[in-house]
N, C-alpha and C positions, 0 to 999 in steps of 0.2 A: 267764845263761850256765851257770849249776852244774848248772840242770835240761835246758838242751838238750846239754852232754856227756855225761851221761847216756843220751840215748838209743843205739838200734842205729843201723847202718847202716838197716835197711830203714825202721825208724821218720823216720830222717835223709830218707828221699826220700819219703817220704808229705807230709814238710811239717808244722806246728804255727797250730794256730791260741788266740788267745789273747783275753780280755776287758779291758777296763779304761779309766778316763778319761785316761788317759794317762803315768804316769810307767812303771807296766810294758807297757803297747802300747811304747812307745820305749827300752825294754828290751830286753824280745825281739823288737824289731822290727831293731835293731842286733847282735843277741846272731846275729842269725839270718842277718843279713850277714856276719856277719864268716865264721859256719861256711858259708855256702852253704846254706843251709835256707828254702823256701820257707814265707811266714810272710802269715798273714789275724789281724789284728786287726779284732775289732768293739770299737767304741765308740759310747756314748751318742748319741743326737742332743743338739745343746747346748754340745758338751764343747770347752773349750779350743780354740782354734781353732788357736794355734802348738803344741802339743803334736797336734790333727791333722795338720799340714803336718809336722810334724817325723819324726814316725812312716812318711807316707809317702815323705819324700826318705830314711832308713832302707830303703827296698824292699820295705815290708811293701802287701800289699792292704789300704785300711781298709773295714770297710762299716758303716756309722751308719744307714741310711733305717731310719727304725721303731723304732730300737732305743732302749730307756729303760735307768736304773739297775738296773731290776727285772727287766728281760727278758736285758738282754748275757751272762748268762751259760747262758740256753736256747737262745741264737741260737746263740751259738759252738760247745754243745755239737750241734745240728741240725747244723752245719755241719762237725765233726769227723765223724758220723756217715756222712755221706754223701762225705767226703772221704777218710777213714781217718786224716787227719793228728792226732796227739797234742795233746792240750789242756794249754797251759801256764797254769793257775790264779794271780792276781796272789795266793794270801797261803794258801788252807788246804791246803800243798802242802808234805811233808816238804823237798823239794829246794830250793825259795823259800824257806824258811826259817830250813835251814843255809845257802845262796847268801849272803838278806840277815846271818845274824850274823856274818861273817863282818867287821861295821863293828864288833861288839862284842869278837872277838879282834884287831882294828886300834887301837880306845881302848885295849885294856889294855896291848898291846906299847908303843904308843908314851908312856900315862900310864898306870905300874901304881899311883901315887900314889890315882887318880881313886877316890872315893867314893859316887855320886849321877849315872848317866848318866838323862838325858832322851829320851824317844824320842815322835816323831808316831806317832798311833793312826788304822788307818783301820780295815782287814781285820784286823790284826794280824803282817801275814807279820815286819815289821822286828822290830817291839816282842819279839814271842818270839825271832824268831832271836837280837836284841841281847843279852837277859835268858836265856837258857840257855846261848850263850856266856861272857856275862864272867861268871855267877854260877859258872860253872864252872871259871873259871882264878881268881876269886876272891869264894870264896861271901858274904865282908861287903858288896859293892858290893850299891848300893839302886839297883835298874833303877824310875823309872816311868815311865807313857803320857802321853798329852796328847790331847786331844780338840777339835772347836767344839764349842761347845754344841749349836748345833741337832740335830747329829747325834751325839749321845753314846749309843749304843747301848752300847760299851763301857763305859762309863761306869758307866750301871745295870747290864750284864751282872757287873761286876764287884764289884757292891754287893749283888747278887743271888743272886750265884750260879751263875746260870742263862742260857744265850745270848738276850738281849733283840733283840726284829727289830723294827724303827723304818720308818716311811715313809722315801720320797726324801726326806734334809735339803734344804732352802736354808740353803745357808754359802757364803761366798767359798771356803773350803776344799774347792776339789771332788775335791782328791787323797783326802780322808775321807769322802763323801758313800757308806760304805756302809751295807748296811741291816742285815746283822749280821756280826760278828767271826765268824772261822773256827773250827770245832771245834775244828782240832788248834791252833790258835792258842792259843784261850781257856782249854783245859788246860793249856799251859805258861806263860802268863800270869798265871793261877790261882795257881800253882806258886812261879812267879819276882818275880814284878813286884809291888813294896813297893803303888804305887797308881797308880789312871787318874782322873787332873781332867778339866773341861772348862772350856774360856776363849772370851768372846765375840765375836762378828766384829769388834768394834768397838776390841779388844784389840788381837787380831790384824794390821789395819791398821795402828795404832800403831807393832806391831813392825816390821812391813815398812819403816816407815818409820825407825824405829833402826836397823833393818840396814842402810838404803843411805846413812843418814847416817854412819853411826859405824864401821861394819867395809867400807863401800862393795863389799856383798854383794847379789846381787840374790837374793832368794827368792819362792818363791812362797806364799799361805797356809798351806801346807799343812806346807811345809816349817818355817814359823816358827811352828808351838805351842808347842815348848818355849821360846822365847824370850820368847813373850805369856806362855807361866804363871808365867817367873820375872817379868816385869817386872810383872806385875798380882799380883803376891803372892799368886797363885792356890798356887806353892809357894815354901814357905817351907825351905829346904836351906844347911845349914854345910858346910864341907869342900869339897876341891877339888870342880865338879861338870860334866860333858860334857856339852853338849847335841847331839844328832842334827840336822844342819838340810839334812833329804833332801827337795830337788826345787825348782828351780831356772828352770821355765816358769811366767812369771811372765805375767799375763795383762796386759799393760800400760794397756789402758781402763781396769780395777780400779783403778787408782791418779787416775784423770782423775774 
């Protein structure tokens, strides 16, 4: 939503088109109903199947045939090309990034107490927005990421130094299945963020399965890495501490 008021009017009737396996396809697929803005998400072939359906009762056009992890973001851009509509990037995109921290000035107003916010790692759009917000209304709060293993690109980028590009992970986690962190991400990551673990799928379902026992929260993998790194003592944190638990299409076979 931050990034499509932002555009102009003329931009506004060219339309947007957008990448992703689906919590920002039904993003700006709903972002883009509500302003009237004609909207093509590509996603994967593969991907979620209620996070496809949901995207297009949204009103967005999806188009999948052909398209992999590796390709969605050349299709989209082919298709901005010849369309002229604006490309709204799920994560190394200045506007995505102040949009998402916007959950890390939400923690601090409602808990200024908080010590230790957790945040799911994919692209990075949240984890930086999170971690340049609240370090900014309050520099001692310790932001970190959370990873699957499989696909810890950030992980090593972060140990590294350097932006690490990793194949298509297989993880349950396909909200995080990318292949590398976003520039502008990894620089204020870099910057902000105490550290990035990564916890195993097998973690992971554990947690899904404390979520709907104990807080009778439905999530989806992706959304519950911070809750698999506290519970597998992947981290070890004193003091009051948030956890992010973003995205909610929860693939329900997963569980069978």
């Amino acid at each position: 939503m931050n990034a499509l008021l932002q555009l102009s009017e003329e931009e506004r009737r060219r339309g947007v088109v957008a990448f992703s396996s689906g919590n920002h396809a039904q993003g700006v697929a709903l972002a883009s109903k509500l302003l009237g803005i004609r909207s093509t998400i590509v996603m994967p072939e593969g991907s979620v199947a209620s996070k496809v359906e949901a995207t297009k009762a949204y009103g967005a056009e999806v188009v999948t045939s052909g398209v992999t992890a590796a390709t969605r973001d050349t299709v989209a851009r082919e298709i901005a090309e010849k369309t002229g509509a604006s490309v709204i990037p799920p994560f190394d995109d200045e506007r995505i990034i102040a949009g998402q921290g916007t959950t890390g000035l939400e923690i601090l107003e409602e808990w200024p107490q908080v010590e230790n916010i957790i945040v799911p790692l994919g692209g990075g759009g949240l984890l930086s927005g999170v971690a340049i917000a609240a370090t900014s209304l309050k520099p001692s709060v310790e932001v970190y990421g959370v990873e699957p293993r499989a696909g810890n690109d950030g992980e090593q980028s972060f140990r590294s130094g350097r932006i690490v590009t990793i194949d298509p992970p297989k993880t349950i986690a396909d909200g995080a299945r990318t292949l590398a962190i976003g520039v502008r991400n990894f620089a204020i990551i870099r910057e902000r963020v105490r550290d990035v673990v990564s916890v195993d799928d097998g973690v992971l379902l554990d947690a899904l399965k404390f979520a709907m026992y104990r807080t009778k929260l439905v999530i989806e993998p992706t959304g519950a890495l911070g809750i698999a790194a506290l519970l597998s003592k992947t981290l070890r944190l004193s003091g009051p501490t948030a956890i992010v638990i973003s995205g909610g299409n929860l693939d329900f076979s997963l569980l069978c």
